[in-house]
C-alpha positions in Angstrom: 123.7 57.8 62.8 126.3 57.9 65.5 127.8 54.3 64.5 128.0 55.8 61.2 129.7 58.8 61.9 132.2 56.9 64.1 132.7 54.1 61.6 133.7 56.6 59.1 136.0 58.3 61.4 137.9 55.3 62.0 138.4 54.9 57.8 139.7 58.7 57.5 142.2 58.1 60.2 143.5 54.8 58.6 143.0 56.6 55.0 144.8 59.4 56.5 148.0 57.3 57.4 147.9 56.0 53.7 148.2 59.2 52.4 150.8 60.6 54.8 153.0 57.5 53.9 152.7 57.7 50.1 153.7 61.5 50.5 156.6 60.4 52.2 157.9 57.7 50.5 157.0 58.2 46.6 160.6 57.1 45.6 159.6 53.9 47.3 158.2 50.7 45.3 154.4 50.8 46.9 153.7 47.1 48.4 150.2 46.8 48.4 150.1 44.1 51.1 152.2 47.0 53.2 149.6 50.1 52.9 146.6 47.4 53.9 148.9 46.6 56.5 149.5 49.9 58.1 145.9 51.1 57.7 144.8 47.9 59.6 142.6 47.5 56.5 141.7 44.1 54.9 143.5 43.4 51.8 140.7 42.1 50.6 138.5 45.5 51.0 141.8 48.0 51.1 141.3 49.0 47.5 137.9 49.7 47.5 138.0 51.6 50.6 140.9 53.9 49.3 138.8 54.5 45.8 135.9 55.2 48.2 137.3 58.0 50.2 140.3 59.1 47.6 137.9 59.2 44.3 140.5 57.6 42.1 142.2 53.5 42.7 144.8 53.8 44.9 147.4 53.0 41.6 146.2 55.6 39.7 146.8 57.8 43.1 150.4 57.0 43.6 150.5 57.3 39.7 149.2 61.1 39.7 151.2 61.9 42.7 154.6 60.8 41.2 153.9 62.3 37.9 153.1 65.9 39.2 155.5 66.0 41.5 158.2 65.4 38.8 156.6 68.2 37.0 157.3 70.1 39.8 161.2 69.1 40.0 161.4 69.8 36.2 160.2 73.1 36.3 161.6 73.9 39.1 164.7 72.5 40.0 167.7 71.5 37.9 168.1 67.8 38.8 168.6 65.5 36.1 166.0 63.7 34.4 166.9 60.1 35.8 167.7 61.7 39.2 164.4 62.8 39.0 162.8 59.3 37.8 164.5 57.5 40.7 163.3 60.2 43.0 159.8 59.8 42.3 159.7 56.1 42.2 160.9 55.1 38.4 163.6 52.8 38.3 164.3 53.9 34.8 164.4 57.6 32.9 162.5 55.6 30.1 160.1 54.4 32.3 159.1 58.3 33.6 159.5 59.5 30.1 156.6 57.2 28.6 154.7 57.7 32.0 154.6 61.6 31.6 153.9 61.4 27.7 150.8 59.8 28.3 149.3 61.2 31.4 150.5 65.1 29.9 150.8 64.4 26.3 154.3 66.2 26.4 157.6 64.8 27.0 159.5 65.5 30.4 162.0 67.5 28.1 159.7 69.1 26.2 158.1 70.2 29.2 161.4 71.7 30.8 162.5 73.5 28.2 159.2 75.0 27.1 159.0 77.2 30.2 155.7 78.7 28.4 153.9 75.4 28.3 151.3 75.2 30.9 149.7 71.7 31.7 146.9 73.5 33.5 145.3 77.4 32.2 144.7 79.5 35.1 144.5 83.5 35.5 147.3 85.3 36.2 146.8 88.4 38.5 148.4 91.8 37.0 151.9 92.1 38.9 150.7 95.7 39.4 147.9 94.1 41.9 150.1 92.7 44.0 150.2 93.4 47.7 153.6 90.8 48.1 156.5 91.8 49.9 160.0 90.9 48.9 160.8 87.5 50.9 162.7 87.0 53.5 164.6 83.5 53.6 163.9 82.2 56.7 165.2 79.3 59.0 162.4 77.4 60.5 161.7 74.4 63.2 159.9 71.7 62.7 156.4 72.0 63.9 153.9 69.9 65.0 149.9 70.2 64.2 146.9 68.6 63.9 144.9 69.1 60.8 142.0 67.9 58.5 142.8 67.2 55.1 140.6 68.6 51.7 139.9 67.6 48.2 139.0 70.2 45.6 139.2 73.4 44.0 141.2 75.8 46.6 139.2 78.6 46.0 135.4 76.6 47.2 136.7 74.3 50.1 135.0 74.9 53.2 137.9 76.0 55.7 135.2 77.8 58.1 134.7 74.2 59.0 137.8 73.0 59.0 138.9 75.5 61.3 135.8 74.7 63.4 136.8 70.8 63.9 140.2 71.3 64.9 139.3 74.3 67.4 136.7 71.5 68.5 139.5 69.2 69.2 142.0 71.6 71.0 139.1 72.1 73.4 138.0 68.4 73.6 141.9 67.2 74.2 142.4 70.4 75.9 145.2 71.4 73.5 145.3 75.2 74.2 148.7 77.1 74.9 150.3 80.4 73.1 151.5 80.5 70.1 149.0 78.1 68.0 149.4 79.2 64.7 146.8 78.5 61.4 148.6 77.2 58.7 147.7 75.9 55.3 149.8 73.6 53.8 148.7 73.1 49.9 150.0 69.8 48.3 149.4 70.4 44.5 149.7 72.8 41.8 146.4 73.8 40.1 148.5 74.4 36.8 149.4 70.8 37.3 147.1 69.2 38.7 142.9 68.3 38.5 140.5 71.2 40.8 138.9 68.0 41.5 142.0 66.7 42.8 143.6 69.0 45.0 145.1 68.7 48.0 144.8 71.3 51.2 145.5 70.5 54.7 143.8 72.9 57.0 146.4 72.4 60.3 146.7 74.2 64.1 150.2 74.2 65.4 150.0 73.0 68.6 152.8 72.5 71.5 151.3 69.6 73.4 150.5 66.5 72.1 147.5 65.2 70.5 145.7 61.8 69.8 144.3 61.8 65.8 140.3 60.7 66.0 138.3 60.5 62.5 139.6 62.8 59.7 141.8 65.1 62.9 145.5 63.6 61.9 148.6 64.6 63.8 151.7 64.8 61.9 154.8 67.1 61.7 155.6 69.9 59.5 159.7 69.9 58.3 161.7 72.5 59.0 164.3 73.9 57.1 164.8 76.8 55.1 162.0 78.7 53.3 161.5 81.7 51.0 158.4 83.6 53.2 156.5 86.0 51.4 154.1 88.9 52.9 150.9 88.7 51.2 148.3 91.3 51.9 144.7 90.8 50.5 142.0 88.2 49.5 142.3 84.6 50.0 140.3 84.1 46.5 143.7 85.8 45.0 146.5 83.5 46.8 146.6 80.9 43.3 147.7 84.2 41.5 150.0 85.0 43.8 151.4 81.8 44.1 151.7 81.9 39.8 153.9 85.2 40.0 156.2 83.3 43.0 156.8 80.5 41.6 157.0 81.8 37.4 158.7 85.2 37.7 160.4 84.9 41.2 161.4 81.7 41.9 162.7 80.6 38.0 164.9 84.2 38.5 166.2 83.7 41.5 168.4 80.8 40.9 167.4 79.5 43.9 165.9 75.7 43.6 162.6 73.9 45.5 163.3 71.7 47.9 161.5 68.5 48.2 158.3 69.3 50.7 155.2 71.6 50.4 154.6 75.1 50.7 152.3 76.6 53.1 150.8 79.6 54.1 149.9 81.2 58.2 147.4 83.3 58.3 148.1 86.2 60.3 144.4 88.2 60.1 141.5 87.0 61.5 139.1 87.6 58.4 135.5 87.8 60.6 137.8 90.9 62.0 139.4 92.4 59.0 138.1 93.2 55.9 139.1 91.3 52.7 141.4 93.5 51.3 143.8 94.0 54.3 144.0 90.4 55.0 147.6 89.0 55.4 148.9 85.7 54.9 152.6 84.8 55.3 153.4 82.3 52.2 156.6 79.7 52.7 158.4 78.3 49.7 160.8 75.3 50.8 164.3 75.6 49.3 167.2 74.1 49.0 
């Protein structure tokens, strides 16, 4: 049992530097041969590993990932269509256009203008209900972490374990100083994107420096400057609250999404403080 834990530790931590280089590079051509490369992986296994541990082949990944985040940048910024096909990896507006047709059944221009069309149905929470604070816009630093990254529906991942592996990790490196933070840092849009498919990194800010072992990466959060709202109440509620930020606020405020995730620090400890009093600080990159 232990060779088989530690043999599947080894995979997420090559996995894990897959991922993290897709993220980064999705205006890129993707060279096979390359991601084998960098994940030490065979060629000749690579793509059955990556379906293994990402559910989907690792084409249809990059696919997904290019397509939603241009659904992103057309609903929320106001680059140009071909801008936006070169920044997510098409080398021609055409070549994006018949892409997003298919894999939403709506044209990228139909899908811009029609600021009522919703690729994915979820509830919205009553603006009356909301416990959100006017943001600040904020400067921040970059920040390092270490983090475990999770697959599913936001609201029925396990973070009470998440939490527990990478506290287990700032003890077994010996990690500890003032000033870690929790941070969540949510890749995806459920209104765009599969529950099944969802991506959430549970992260620890940490200020020394850290070796990744098994599904515990190490990477850096980008500064810059962020919209940072005051949330106070349930976690369950934060996909609501992110659907009033991002469809009254952000389309109103003229200000436009820059090109990196939003995340959340969790101020409250919620074993100490009850649900409804919980407070969660949410960051929206911008331009």
């Amino acid at each position: 049992m232990e060779v088989r834990n530690t043999t599947e530790q080894e995979y997420r931590k090559r996995i894990n530097l897959v991922v993290d280089y897709i993220n980064k590079h999705l205006n890129e051509e993707m060279n096979m041969s390359f991601l084998a490369e960098i994940s030490n992986l065979s060629p000749f296994h690579f793509h059955r590993i990556t379906r293994a541990f990402l559910n989907e082949p690792i084409g249809a990944y990059i696919t997904r990932l290019r397509l939603e985040k241009a659904a992103e940048m057309l609903r929320f910024t106001k680059l140009q269509i071909q801008d936006i096909a070169y920044d997510v990896g098409y080398d021609l507006p055409s070549s994006l256009s018949k892409a997003f047709r298919l894999y939403f059944n709506i044209s990228p221009t139909e899908f811009r203008n029609n600021k009522n069309f919703m690729i994915m149905k979820t509830e919205k929470l009553n603006e009356n209900e909301l416990h959100l604070k006017a943001p600040k816009i904020v400067q921040l630093p970059e920040k390092s972490v270490i983090y475990v990254q999770m697959t599913g529906d936001y609201k029925s991942l396990n973070y009470e374990e998440a939490w527990k592996k990478l506290w287990g990790q700032v003890k077994e490196q010996k990690l500890f100083t003032a000033g870690i933070e929790h941070i969540g840092l949510s890749h995806d849009d459920p209104n765009v994107t599969d529950q099944d498919k969802l991506r959430y990194d549970a992260c620890l800010v940490i200020h020394k420096d850290a070796k990744p072992i098994g599904e515990i990466g190490t990477k850096q959060i980008d500064g810059g400057k962020f919209a940072c709202f005051l949330y106070q109440g349930a976690y369950s509620k934060l996909d609501e609250v992110y659907n009033y930020i991002f469809y009254n606020w952000l389309i109103n405020s003229g200000m436009e999404l820059r090109d990196a995730p939003c995340f959340e620090k969790y101020i409250s400890n919620p074993n100490q403080v009850e649900e409804s009093k919980l407070k969660t600080e949410i960051y929206i990159p911008l331009k």
